[in-house]
N, CA, C and O atoms as a Maestro MAE file, in Angstrom:
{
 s_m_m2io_version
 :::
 2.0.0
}

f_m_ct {
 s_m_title
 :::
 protein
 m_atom[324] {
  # First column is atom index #
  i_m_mmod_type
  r_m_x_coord
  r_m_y_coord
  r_m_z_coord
  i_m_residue_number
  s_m_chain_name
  s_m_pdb_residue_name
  s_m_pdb_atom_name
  i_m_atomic_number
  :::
  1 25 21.014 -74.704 52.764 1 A "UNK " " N  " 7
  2 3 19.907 -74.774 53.702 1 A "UNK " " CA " 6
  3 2 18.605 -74.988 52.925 1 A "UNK " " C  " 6
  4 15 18.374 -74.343 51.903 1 A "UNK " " O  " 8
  5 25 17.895 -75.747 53.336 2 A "UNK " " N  " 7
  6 3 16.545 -75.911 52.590 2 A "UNK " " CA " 6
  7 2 15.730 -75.041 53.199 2 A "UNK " " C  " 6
  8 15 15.801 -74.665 54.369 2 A "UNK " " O  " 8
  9 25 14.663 -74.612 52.072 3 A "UNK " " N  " 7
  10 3 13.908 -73.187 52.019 3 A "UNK " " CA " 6
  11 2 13.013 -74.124 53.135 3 A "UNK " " C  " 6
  12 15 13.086 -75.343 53.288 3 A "UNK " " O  " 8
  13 25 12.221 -73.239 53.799 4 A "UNK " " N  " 7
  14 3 11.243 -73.998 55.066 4 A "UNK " " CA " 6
  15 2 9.731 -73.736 54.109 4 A "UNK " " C  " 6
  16 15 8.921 -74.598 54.448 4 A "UNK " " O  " 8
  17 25 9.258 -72.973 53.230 5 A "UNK " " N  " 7
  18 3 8.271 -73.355 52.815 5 A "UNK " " CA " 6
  19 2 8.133 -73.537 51.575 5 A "UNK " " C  " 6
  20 15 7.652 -72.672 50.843 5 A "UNK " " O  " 8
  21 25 8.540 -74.699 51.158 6 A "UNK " " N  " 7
  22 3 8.342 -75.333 49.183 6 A "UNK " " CA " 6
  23 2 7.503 -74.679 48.479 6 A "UNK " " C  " 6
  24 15 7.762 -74.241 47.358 6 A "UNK " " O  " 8
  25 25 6.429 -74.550 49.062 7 A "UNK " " N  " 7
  26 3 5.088 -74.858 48.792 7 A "UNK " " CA " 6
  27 2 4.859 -73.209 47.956 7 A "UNK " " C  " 6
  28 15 4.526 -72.967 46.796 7 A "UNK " " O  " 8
  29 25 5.266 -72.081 49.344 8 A "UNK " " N  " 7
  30 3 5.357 -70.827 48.647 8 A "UNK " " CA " 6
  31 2 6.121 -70.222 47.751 8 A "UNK " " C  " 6
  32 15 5.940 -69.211 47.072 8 A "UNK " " O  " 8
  33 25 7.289 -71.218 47.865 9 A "UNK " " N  " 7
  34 3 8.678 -70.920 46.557 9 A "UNK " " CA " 6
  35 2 7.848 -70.987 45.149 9 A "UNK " " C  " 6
  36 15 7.858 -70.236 44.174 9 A "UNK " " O  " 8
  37 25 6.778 -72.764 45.568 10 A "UNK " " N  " 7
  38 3 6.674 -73.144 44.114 10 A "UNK " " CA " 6
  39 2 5.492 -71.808 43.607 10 A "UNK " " C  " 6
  40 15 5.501 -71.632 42.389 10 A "UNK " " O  " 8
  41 25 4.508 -70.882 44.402 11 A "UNK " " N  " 7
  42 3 3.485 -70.533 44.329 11 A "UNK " " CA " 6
  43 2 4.236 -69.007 43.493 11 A "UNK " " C  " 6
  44 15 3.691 -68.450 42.540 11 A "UNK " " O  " 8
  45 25 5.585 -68.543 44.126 12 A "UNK " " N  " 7
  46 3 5.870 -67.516 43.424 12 A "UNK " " CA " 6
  47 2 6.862 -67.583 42.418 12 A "UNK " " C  " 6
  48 15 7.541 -66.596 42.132 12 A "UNK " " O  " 8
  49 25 7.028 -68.985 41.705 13 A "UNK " " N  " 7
  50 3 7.647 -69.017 40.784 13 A "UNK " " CA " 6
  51 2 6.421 -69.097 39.224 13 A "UNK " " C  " 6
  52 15 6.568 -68.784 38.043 13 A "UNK " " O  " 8
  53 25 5.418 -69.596 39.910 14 A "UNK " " N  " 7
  54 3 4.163 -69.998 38.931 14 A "UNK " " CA " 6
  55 2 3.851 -68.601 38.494 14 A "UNK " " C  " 6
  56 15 3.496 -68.326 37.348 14 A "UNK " " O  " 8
  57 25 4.039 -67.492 39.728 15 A "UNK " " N  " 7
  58 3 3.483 -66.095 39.589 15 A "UNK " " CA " 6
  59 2 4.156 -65.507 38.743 15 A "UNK " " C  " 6
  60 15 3.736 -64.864 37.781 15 A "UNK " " O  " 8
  61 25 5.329 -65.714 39.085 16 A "UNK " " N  " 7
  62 3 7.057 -64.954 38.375 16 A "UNK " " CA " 6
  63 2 6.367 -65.368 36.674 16 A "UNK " " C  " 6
  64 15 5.937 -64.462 35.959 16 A "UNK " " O  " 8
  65 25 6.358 -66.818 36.222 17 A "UNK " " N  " 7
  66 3 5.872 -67.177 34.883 17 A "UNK " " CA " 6
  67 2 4.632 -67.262 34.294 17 A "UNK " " C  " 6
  68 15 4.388 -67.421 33.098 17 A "UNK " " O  " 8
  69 25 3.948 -67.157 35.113 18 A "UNK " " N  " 7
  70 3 2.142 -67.281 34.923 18 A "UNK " " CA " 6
  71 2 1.977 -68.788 34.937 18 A "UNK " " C  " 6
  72 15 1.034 -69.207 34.266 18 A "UNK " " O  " 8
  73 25 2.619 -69.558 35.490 19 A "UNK " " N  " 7
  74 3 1.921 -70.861 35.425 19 A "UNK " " CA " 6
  75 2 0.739 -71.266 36.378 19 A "UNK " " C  " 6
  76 15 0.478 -70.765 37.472 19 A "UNK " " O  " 8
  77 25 0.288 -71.961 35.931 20 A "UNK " " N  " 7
  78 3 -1.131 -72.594 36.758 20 A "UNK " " CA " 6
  79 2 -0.351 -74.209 37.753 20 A "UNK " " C  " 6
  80 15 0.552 -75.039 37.653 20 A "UNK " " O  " 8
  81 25 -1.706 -73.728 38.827 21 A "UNK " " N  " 7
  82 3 -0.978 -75.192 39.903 21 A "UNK " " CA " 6
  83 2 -2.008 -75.978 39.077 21 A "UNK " " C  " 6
  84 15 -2.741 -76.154 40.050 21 A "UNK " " O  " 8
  85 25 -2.498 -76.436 38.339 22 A "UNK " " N  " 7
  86 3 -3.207 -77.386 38.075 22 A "UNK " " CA " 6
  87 2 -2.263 -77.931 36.699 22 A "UNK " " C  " 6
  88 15 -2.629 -78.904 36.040 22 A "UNK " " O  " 8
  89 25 -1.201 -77.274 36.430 23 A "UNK " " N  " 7
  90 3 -0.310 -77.733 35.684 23 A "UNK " " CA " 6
  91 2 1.126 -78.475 36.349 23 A "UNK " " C  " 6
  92 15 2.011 -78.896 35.604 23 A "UNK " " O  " 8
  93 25 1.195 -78.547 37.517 24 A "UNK " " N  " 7
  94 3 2.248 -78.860 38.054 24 A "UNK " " CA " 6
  95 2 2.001 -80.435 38.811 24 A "UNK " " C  " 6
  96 15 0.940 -81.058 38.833 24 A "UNK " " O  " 8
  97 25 3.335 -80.858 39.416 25 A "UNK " " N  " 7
  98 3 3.642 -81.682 39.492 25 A "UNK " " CA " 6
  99 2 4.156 -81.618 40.515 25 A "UNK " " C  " 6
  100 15 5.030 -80.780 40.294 25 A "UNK " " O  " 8
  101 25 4.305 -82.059 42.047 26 A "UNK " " N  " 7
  102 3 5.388 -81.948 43.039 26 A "UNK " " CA " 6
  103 2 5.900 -83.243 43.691 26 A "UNK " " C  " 6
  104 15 5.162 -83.562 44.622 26 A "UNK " " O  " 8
  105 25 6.770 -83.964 43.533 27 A "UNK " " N  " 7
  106 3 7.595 -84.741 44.146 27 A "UNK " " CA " 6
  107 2 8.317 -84.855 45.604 27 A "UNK " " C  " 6
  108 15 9.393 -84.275 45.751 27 A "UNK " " O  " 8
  109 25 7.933 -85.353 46.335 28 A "UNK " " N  " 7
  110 3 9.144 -85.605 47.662 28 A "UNK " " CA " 6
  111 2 8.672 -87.015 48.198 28 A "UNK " " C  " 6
  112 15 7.759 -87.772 47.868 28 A "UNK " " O  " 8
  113 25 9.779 -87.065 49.271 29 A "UNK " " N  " 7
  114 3 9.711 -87.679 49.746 29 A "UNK " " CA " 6
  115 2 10.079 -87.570 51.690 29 A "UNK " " C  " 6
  116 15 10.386 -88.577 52.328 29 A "UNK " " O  " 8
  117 25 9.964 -86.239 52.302 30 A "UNK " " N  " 7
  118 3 10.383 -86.354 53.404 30 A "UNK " " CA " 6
  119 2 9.205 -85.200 54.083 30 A "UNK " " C  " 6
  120 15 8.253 -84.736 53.456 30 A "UNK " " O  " 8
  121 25 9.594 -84.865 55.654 31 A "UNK " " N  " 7
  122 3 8.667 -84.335 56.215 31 A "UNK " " CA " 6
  123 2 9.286 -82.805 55.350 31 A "UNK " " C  " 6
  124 15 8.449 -81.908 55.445 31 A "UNK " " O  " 8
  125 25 9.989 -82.572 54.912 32 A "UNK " " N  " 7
  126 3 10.552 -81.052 54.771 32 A "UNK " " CA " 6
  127 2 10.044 -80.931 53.178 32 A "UNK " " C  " 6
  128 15 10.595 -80.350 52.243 32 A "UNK " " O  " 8
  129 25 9.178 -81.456 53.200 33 A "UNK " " N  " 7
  130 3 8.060 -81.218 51.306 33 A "UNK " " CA " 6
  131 2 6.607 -81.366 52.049 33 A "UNK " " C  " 6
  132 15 5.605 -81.182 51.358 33 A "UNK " " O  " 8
  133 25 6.491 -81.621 53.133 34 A "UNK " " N  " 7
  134 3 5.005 -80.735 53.227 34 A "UNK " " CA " 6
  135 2 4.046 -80.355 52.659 34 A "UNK " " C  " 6
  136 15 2.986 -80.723 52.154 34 A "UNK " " O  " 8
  137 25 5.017 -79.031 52.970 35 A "UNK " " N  " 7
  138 3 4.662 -77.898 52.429 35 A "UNK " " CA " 6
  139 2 3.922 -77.469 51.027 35 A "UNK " " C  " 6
  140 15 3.103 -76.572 50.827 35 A "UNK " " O  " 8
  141 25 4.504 -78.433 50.121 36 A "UNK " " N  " 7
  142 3 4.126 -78.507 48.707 36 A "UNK " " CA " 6
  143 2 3.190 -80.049 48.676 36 A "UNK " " C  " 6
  144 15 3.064 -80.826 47.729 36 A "UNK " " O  " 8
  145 25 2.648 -80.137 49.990 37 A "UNK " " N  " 7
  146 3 1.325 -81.502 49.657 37 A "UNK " " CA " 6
  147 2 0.040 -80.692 50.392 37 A "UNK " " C  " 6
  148 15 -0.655 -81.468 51.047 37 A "UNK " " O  " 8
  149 25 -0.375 -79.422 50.417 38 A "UNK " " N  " 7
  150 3 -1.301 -78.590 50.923 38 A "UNK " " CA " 6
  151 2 -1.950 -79.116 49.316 38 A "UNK " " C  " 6
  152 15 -1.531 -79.755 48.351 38 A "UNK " " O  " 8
  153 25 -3.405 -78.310 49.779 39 A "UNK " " N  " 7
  154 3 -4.303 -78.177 49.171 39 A "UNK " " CA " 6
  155 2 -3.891 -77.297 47.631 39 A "UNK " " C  " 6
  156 15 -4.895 -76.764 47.159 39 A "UNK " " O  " 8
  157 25 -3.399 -77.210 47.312 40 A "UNK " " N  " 7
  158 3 -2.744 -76.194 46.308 40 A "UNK " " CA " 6
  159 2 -3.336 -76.551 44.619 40 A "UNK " " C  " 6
  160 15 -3.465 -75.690 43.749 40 A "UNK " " O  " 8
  161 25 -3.527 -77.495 44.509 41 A "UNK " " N  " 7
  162 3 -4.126 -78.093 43.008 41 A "UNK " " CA " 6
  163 2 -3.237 -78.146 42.250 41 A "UNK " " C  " 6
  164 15 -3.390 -77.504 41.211 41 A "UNK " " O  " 8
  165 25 -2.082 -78.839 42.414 42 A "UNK " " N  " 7
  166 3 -1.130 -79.459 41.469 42 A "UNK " " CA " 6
  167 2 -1.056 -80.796 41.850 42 A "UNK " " C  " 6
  168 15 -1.586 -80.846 42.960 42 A "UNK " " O  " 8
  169 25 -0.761 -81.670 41.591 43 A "UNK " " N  " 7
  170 3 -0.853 -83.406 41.681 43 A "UNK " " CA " 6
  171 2 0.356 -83.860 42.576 43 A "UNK " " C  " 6
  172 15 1.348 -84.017 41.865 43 A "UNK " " O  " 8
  173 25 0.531 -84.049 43.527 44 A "UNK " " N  " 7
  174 3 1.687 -84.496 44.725 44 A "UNK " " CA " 6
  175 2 2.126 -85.910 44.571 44 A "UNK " " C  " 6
  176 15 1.269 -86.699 44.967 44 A "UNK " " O  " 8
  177 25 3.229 -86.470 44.104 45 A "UNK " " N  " 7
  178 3 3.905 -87.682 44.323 45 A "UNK " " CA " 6
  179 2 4.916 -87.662 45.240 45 A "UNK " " C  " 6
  180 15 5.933 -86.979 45.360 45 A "UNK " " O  " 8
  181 25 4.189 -88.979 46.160 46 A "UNK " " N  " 7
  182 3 5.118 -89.236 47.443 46 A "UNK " " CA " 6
  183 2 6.155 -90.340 46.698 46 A "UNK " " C  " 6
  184 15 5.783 -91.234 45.939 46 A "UNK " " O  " 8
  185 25 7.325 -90.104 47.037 47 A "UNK " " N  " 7
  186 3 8.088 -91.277 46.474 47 A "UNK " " CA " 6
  187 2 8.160 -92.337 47.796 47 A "UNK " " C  " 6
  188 15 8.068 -91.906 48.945 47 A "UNK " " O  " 8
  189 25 8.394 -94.267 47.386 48 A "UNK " " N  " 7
  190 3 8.329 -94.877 47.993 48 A "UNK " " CA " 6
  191 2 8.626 -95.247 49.457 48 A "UNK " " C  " 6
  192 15 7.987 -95.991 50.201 48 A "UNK " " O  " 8
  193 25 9.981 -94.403 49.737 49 A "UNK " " N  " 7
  194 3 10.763 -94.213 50.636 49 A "UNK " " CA " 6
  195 2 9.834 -92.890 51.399 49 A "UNK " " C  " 6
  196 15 10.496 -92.469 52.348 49 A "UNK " " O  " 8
  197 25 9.000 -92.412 51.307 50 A "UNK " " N  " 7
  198 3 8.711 -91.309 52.102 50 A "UNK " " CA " 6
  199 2 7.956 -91.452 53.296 50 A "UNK " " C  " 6
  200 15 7.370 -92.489 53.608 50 A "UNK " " O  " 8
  201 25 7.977 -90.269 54.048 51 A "UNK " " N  " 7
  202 3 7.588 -90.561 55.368 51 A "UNK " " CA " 6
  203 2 6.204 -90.815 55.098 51 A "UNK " " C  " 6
  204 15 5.680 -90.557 54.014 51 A "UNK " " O  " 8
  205 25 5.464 -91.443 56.314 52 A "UNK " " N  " 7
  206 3 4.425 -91.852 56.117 52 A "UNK " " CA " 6
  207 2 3.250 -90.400 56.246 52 A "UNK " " C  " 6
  208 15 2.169 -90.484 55.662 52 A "UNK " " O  " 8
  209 25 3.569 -89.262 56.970 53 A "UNK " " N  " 7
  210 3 2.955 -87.975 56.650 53 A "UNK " " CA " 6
  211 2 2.486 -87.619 55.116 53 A "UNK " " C  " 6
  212 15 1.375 -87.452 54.611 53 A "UNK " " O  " 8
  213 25 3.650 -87.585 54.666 54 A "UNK " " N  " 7
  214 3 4.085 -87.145 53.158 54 A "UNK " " CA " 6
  215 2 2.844 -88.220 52.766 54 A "UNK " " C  " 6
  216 15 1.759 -87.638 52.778 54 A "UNK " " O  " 8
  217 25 2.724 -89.980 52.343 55 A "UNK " " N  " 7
  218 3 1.984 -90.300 51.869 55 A "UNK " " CA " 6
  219 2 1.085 -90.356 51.806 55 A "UNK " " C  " 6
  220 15 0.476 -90.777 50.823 55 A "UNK " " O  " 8
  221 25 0.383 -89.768 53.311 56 A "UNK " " N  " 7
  222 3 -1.357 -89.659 53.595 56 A "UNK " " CA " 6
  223 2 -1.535 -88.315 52.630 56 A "UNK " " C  " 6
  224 15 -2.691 -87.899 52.546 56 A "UNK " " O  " 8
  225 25 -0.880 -87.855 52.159 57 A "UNK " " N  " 7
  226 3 -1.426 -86.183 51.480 57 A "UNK " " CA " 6
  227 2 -1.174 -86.620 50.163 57 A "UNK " " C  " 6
  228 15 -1.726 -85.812 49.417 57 A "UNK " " O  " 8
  229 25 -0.454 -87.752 49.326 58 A "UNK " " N  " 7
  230 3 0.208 -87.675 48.227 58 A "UNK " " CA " 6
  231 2 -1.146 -88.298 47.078 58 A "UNK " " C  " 6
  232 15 -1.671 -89.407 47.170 58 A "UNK " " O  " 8
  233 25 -1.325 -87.719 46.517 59 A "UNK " " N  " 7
  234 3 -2.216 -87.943 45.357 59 A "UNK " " CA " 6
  235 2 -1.946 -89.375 44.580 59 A "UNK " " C  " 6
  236 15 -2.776 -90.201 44.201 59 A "UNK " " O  " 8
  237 25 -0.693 -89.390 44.485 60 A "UNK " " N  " 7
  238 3 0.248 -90.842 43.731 60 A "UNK " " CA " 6
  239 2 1.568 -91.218 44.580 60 A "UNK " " C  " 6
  240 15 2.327 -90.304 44.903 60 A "UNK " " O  " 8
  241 25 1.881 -92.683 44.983 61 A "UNK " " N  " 7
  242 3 3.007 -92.911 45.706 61 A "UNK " " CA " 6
  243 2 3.491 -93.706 44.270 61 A "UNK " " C  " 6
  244 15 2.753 -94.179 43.406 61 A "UNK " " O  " 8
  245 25 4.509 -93.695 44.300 62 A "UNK " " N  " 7
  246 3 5.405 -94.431 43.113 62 A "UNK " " CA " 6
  247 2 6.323 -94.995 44.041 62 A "UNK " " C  " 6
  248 15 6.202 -94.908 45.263 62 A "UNK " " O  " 8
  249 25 7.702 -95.862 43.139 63 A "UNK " " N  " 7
  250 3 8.471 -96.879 44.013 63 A "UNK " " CA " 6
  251 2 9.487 -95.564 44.531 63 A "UNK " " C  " 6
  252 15 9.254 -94.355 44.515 63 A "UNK " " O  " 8
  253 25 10.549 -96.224 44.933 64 A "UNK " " N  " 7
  254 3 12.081 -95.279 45.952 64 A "UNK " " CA " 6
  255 2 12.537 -94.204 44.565 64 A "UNK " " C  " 6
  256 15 12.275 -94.499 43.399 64 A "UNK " " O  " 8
  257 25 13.239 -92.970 44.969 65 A "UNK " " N  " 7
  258 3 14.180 -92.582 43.607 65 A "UNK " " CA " 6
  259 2 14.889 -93.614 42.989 65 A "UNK " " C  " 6
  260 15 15.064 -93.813 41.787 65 A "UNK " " O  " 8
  261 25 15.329 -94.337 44.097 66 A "UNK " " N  " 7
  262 3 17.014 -95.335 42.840 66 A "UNK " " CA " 6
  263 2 16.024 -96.266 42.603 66 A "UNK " " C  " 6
  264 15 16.610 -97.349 42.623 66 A "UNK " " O  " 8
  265 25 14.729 -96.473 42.367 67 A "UNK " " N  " 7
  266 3 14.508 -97.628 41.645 67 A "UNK " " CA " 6
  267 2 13.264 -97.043 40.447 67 A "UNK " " C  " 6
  268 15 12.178 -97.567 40.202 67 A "UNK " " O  " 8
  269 25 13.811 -95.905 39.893 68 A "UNK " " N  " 7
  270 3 13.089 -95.431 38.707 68 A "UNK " " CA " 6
  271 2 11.653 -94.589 39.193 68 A "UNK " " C  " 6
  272 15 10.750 -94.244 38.431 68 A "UNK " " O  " 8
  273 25 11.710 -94.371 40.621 69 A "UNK " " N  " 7
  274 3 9.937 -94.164 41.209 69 A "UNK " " CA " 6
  275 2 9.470 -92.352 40.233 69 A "UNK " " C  " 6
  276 15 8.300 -92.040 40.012 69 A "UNK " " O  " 8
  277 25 10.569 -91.541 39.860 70 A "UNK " " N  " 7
  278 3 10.398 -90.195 39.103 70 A "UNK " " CA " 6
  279 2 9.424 -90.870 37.626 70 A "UNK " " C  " 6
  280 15 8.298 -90.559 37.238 70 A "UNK " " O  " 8
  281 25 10.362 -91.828 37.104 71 A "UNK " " N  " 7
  282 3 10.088 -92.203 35.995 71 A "UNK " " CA " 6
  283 2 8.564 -92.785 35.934 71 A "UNK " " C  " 6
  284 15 7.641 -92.378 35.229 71 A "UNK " " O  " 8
  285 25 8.569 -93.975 36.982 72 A "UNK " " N  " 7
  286 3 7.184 -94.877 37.030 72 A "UNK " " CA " 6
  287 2 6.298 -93.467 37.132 72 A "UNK " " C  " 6
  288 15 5.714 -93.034 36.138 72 A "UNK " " O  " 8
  289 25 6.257 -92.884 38.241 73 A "UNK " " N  " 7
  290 3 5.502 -91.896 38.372 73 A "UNK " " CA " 6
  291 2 4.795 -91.021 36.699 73 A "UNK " " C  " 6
  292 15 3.699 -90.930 36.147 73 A "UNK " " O  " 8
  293 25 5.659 -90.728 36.546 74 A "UNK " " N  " 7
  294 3 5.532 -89.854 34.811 74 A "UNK " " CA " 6
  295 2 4.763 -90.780 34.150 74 A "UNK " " C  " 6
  296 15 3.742 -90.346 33.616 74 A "UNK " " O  " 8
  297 25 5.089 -92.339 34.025 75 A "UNK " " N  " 7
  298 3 4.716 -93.269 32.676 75 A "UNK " " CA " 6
  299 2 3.102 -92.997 33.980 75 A "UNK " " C  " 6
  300 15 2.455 -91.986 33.707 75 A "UNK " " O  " 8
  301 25 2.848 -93.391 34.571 76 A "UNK " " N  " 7
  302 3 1.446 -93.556 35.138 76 A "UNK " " CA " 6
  303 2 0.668 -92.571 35.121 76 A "UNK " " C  " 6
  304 15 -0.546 -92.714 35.266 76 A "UNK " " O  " 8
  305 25 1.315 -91.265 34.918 77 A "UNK " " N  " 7
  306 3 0.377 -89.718 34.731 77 A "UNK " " CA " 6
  307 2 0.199 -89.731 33.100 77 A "UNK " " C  " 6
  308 15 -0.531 -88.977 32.455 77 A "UNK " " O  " 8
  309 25 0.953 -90.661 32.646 78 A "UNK " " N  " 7
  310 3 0.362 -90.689 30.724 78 A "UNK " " CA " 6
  311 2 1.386 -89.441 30.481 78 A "UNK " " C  " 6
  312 15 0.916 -88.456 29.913 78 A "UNK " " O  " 8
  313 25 2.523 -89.425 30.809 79 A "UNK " " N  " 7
  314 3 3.535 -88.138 30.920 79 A "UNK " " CA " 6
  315 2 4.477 -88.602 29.854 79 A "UNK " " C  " 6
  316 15 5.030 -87.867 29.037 79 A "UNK " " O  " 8
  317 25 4.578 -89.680 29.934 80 A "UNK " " N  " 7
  318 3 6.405 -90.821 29.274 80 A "UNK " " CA " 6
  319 2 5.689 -92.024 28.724 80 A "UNK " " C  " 6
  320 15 4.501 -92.198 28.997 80 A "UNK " " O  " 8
  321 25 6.215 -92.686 28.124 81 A "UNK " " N  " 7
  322 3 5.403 -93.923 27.455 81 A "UNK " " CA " 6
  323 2 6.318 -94.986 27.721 81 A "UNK " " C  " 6
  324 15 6.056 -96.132 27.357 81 A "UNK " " O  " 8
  :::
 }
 m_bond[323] {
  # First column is bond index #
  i_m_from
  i_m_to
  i_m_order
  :::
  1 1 2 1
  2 2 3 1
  3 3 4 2
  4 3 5 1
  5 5 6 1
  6 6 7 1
  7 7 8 2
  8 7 9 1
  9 9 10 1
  10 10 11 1
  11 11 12 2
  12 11 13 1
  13 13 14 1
  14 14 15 1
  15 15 16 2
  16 15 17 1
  17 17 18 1
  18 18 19 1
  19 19 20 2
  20 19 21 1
  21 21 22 1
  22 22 23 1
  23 23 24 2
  24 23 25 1
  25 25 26 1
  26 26 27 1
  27 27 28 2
  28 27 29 1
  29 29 30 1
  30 30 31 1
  31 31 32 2
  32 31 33 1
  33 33 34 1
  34 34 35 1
  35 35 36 2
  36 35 37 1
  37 37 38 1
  38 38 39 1
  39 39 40 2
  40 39 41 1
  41 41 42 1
  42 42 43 1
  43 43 44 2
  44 43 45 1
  45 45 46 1
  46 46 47 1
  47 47 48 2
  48 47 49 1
  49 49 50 1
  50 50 51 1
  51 51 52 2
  52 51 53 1
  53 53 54 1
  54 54 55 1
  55 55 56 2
  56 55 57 1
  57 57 58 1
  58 58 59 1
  59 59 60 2
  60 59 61 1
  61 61 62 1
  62 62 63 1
  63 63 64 2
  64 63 65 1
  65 65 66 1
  66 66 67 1
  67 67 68 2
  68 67 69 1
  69 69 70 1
  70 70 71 1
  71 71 72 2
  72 71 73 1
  73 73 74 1
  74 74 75 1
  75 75 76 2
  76 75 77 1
  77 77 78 1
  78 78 79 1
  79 79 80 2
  80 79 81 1
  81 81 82 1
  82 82 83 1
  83 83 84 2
  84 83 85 1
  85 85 86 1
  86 86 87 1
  87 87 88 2
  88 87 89 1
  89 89 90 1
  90 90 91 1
  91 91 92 2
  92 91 93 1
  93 93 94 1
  94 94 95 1
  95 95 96 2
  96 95 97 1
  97 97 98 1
  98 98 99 1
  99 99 100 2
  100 99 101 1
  101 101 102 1
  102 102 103 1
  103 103 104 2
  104 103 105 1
  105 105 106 1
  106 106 107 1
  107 107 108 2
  108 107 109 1
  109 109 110 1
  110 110 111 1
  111 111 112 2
  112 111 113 1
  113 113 114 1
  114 114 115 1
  115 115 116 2
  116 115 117 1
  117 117 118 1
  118 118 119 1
  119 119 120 2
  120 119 121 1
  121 121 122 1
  122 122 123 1
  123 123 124 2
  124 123 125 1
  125 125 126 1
  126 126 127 1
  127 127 128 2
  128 127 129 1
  129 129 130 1
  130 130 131 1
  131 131 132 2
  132 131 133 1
  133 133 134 1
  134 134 135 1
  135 135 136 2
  136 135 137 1
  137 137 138 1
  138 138 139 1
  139 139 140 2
  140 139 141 1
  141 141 142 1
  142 142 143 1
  143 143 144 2
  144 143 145 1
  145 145 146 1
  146 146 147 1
  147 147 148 2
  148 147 149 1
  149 149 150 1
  150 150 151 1
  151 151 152 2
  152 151 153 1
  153 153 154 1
  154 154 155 1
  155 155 156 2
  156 155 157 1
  157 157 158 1
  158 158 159 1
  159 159 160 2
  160 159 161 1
  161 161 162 1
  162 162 163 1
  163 163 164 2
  164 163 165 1
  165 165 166 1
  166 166 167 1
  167 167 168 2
  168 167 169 1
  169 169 170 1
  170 170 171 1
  171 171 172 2
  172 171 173 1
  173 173 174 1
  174 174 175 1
  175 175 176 2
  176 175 177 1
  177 177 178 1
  178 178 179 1
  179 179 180 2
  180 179 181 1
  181 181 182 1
  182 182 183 1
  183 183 184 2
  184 183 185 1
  185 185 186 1
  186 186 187 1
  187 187 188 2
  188 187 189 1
  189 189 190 1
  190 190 191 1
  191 191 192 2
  192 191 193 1
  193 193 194 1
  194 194 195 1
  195 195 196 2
  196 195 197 1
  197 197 198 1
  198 198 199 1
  199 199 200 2
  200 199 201 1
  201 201 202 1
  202 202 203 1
  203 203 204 2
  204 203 205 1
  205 205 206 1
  206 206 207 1
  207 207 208 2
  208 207 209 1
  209 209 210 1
  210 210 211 1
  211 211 212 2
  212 211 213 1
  213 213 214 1
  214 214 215 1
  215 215 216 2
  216 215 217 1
  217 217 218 1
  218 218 219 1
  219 219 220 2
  220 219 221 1
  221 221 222 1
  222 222 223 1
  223 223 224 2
  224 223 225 1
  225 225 226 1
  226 226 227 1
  227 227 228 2
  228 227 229 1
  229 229 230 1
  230 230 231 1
  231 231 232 2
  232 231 233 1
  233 233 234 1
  234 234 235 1
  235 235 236 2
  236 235 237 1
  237 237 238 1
  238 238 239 1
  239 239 240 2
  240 239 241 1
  241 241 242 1
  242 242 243 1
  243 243 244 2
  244 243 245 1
  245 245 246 1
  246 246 247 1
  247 247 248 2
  248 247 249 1
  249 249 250 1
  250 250 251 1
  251 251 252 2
  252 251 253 1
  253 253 254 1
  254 254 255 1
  255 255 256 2
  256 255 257 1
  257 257 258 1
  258 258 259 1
  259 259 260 2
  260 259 261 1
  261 261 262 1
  262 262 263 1
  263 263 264 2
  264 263 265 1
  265 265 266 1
  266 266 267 1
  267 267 268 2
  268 267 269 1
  269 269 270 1
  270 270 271 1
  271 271 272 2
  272 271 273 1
  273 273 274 1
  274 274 275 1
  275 275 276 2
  276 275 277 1
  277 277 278 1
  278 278 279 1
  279 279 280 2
  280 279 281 1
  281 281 282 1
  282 282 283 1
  283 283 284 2
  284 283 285 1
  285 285 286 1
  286 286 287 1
  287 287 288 2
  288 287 289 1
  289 289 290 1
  290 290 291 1
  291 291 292 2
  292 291 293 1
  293 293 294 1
  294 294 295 1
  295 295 296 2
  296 295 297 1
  297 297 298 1
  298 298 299 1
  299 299 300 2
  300 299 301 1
  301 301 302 1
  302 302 303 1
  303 303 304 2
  304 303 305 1
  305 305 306 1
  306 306 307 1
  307 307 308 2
  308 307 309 1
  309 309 310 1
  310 310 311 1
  311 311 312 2
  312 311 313 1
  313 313 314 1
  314 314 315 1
  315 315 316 2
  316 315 317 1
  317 317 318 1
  318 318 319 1
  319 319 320 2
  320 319 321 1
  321 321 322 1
  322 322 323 1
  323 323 324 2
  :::
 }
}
């Protein structure tokens, strides 16, 4: 079953480790990632295929998963070379 709010999973795992949202990264592509395109201050990539909700909030759209869009995404954040 998918958790209904991403967004707070990702907020108490940052807590659990001390990470910062301005260090993170969140990926989706459907209405059920939302949650993790709030205001939160980590950088949101909508992948190509995503609903069009998802892309009005997404900081960066990259291409589909099966056509490398994780990867493009990374090389364009200066992440991968």
């Amino acid at each position: 079953m998918e958790p209904s709010d991403k967004g707070a999973g990702i907020h108490r795992i940052l807590e659990r480790f001390g990470g910062r949202c301005e260090d993170e990264i969140v990926f989706g592509d459907s209405d059920n990632d939302l949650s993790m395109f709030g205001d939160d201050g980590w950088i949101r990539v909508a992948m190509g295929n995503a609903s069009e909700r998802l892309k009005e909030k997404a900081d960066l759209i990259t291409t589909d998963v099966d056509k490398d869009g994780i990867w493009k995404a990374c090389v364009k954040l200066g992440l991968l070379e």
